[in-house]
N, C-alpha and C positions, 0 to 999 in steps of 0.2 A: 192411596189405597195399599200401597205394600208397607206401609206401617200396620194398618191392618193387620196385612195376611200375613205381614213378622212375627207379631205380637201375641196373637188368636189363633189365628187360623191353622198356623203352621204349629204350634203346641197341642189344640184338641187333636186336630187328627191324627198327632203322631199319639197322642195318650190313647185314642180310640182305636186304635193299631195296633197297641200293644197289650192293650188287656183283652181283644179279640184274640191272640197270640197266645194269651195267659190261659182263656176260659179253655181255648182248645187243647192246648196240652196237659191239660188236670180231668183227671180222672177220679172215679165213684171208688173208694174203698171197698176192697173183697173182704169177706167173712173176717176173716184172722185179723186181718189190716185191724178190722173193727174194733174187735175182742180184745186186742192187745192195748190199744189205744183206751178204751174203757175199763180197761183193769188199773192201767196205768192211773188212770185218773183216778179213779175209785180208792186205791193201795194211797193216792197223794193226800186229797180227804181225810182218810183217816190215822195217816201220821201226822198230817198238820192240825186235827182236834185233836189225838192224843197229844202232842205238846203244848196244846194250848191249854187240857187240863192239867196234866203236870206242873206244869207254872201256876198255874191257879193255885193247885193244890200245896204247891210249898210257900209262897205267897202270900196266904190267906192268913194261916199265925204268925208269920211274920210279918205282917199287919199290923192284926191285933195286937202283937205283943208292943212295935210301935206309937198304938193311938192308946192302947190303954183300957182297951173294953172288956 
């Protein structure tokens, strides 16, 4: 039996310990927290499509000029 509760037993409950530990010291984001976080995101979107049409965009005849179309 303490192969068992080596193995198992002694592992879940130290995992169930410590994410009981984790949930409690995290807290709900205030307003600003929010906002800032969501801008950030937002500002990250649309520089990563803006260079992804840039690359398209110089890309594209240099292509075609490539394949010959």
């Amino acid at each position: 039996m303490d192969f068992v509760d080596e193995n198992f037993v002694v592992p879940l409950t130290t995992f169930a310990k410590n994410s009981r530990q984790l949930v409690q010291k995290c807290t709900a984001p205030d307003y600003q927290e929010f906002v800032n976080v969501g801008g950030t995101t937002v500002f990250g979107f649309l520089l990563m499509g803006f260079i992804g049409f840039f690359i398209k965009l110089i890309f594209i005849p240099i292509n075609n000029v490539i394949m010959g179309s």
